[in-house]
N, C-alpha and C positions, 0 to 999 in steps of 0.2 A: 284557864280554859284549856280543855285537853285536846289535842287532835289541832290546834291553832298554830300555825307555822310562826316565828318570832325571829325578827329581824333585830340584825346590831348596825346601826348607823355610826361611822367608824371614819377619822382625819388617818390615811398613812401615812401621812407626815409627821404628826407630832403625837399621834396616839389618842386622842380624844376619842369616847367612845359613848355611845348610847343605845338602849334597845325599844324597839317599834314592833309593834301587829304590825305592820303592812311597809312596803321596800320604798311608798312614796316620800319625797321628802317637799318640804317647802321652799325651805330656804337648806338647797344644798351643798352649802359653804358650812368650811368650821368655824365655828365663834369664839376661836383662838385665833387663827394663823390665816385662816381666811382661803384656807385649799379646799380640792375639791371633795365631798364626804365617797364614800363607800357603803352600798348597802348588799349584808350578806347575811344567808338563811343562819341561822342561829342551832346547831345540833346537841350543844350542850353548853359545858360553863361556861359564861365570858373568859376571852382571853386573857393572862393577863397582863400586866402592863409591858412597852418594850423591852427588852435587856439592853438596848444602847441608850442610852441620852446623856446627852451633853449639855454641861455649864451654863449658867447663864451668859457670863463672858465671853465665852467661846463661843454660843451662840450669835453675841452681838459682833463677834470677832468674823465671822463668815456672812454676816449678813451685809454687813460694811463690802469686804472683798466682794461678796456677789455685787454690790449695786457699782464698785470699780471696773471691773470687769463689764458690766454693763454698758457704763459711760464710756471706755476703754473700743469696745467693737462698735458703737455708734459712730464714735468721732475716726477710727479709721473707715466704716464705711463710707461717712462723708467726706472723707480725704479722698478716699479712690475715686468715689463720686465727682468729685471738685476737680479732680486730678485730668478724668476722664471728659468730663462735660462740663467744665466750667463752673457758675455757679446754682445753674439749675441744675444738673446733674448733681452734685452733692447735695441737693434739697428731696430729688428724688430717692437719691439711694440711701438719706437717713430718714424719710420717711418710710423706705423700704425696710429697713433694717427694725424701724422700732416698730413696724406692722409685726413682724417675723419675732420679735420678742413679745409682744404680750401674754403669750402663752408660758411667757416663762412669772410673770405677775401676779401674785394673789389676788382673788377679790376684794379683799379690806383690806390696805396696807396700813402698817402700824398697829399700834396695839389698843388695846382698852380705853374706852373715854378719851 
């Protein structure tokens, strides 16, 4: 169709890529990784794939330290919490704390099936 603007629905996380008539999406999660997609007017050839990606290892290797790091600044927020307020205050402030990180959580944790 000539004259039809075309859209690439696009993960910048992991590089997953597809193209759309129209910028709507349904489900707008990737169906790899579970981040948020991107949708951008399409001017000519698809892009193409990243020039960085890493290992599968290496990716299990940072996925690990991310969810340490995670565990890591909960249990010191509930420390302070604890430290400061007893033990409702550290109920507060890791409820606080894990409010404050779910933005950093995919939609679908884990992988396939």
């Amino acid at each position: 169709m000539a004259g039809v603007p075309e859209f690439r629905h696009g993960c910048s996380f992991c590089g997953w890529a597809t193209r759309s008539l129209t910028p709507v999406m349904l489900v707008p999660s990737c169906s790899r990784c579970g981040c948020a997609l991107d949708a951008r007017m399409v001017t000519g050839p698809a892009p193409a794939a990243p020039a960085l990606s890493f290992p599968a290892a290496a990716v299990r290797a940072l996925r690990a330290l991310a969810l340490a790091a995670g565990a890591l600044s909960l249990y010191a927020a509930a420390n302070v919490g604890f430290r400061s307020g007893g033990v409702a205050g550290g109920m507060i402030a890791l409820g606080v704390a894990g409010f404050l990180a779910l933005p950093f959580v995919p939609e679908r944790v884990g992988g396939r099936g």
